[in-house]
C-alpha positions in Angstrom: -7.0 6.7 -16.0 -3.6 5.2 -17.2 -2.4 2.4 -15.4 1.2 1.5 -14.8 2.1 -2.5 -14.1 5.2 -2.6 -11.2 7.8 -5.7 -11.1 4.9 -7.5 -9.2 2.8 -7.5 -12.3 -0.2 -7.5 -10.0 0.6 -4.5 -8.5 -0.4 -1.1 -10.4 0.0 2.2 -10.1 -3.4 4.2 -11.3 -3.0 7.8 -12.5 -6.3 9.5 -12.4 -6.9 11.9 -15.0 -6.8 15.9 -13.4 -8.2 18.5 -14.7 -7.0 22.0 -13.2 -6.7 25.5 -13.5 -6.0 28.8 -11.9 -9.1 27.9 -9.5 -7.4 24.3 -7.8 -8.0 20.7 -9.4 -10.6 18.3 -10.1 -10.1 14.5 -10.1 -12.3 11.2 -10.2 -11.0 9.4 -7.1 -12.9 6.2 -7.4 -15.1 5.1 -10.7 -16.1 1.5 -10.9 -16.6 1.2 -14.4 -13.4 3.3 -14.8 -11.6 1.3 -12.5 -12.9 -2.0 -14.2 -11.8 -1.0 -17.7 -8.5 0.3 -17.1 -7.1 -2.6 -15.1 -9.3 -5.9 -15.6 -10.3 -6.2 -11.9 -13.8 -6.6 -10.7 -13.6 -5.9 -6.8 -15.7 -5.2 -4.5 -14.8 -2.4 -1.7 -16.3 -2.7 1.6 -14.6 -0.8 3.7 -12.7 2.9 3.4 -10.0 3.7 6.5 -8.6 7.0 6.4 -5.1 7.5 8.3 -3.3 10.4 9.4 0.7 9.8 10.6 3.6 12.5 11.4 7.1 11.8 9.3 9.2 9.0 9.9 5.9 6.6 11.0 6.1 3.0 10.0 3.1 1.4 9.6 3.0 -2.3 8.2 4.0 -4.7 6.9 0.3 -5.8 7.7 -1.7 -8.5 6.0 -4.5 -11.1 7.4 -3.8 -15.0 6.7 -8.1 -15.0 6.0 -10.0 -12.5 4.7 -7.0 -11.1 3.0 -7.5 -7.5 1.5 -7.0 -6.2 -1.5 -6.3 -2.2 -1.5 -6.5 0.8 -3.2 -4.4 3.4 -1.6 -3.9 7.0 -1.9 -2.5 9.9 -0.5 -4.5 13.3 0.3 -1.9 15.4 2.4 1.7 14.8 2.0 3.6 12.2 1.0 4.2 8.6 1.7 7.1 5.6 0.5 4.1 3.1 -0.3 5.8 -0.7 -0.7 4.0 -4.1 -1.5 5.2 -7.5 -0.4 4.3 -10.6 -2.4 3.7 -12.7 0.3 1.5 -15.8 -1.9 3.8 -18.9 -1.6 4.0 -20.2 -4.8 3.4 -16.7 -6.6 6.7 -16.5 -9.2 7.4 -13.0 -7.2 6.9 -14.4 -4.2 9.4 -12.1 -1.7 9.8 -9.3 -4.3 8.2 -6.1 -3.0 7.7 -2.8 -4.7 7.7 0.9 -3.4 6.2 3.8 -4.4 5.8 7.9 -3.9 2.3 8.5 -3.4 1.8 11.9 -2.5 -0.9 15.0 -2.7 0.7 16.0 -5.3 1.5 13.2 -7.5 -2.3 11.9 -7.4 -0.9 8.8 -8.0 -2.8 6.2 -6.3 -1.5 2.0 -5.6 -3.6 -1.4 -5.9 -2.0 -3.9 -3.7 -4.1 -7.2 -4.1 -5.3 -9.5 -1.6 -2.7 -11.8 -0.3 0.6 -9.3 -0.4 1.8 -7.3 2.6 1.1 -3.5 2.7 3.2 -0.6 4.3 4.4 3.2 3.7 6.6 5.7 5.3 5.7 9.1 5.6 8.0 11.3 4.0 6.9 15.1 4.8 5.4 16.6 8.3 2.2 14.5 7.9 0.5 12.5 5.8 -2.9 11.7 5.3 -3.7 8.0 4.2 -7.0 6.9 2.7 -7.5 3.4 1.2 -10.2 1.6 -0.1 -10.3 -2.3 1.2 -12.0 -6.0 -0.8 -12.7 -7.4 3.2 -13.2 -6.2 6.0 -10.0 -5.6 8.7 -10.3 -9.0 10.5 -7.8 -8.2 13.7 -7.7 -12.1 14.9 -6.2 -12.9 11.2 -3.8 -9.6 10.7 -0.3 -10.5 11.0 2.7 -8.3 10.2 5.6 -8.6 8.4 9.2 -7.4 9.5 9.7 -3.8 7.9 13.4 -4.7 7.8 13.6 -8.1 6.8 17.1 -8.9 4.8 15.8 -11.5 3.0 13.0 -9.3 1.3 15.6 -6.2 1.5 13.1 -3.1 0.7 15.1 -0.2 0.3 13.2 2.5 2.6 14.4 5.9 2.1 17.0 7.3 4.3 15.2 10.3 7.0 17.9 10.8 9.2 17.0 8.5 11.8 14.7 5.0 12.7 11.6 5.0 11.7 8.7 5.2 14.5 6.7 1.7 14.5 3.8 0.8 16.4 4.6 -2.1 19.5 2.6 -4.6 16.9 4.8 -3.2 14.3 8.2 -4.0 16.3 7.0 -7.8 16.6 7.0 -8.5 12.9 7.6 -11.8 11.2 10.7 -12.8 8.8 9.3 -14.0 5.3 11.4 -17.7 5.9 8.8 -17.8 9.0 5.4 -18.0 6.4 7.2 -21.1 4.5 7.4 -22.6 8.4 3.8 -22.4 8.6 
């Protein structure tokens, strides 16, 4: 597996290793040991969601003030504009996010850890989204930060039009509002 620190240093990008031929591909998705020696981290995954969005969904960017989550995310069908908020006042990236292609094809997958806000675009017709979680999903503690906040300034890729958010989505926070609190 190589792994591949971002601008938030926390933040990697894993690159499983694939083995292929005329037949299709074979990958290790999840090793723990593997996991563990390639990046240093020794988390515990409790929980596996599996999401499934048409192109031009928004979803994010969610994170829970307890029981935050750390994430391992892939991408099984299509492709996605994965991006990572540092959220953790104090952090020396705190605001700084980072985005990246995940997609069936790349195999690339993303940890995110606990305590930064998580959210993706999809990119092609559909997308199928599977992540890995450190806590359970604790819906009295999720909050959500604004997809399109200026301060933070992610640079979503252009699709032609707004993206489609969830109503939870629309009502998301400014990043000067966590510094309030």
């Amino acid at each position: 597996m190589q792994v591949t620190r971002t601008d938030i240093p926390d933040v990697l990008i894993l690159e499983p290793k694939l083995f292929g031929d005329a037949r299709g591909f074979f990958l290790e998705s999840y090793n723990q040991r593997s996991f563990q020696e390639a990046t240093g981290l020794n988390v515990p995954f409790v929980q596996d969601n599996h999401s499934r969005s048409r192109k031009g969904v928004l979803r994010g960017l969610h994170y829970q003030v307890q029981q935050p989550q750390g994430k391992l995310v892939r991408v099984v069908r299509g492709a996605v504009f994965d991006v990572a908020v540092d959220i953790r006042v104090g952090s020396p990236t705190f605001g700084r996010w980072v985005g990246v292609e995940l997609s069936e094809d790349n195999h690339r997958q993303l940890w995110i850890p606990p305590g930064l806000a998580h959210g993706f675009v999809v990119l092609t017709e559909v997308a199928d989204f599977l992540y890995k979680t450190t806590d359970y999903y604790a819906p009295a503690h999720e909050r959500c930060l604004m997809w399109n906040d200026p301060e933070v300034g992610i640079a979503w890729p252009d699709l032609g039009e707004p993206p489609l958010l969830s109503a939870k989505d629309q009502q998301g926070h400014a990043l000067r509002d966590l510094l309030a609190t």
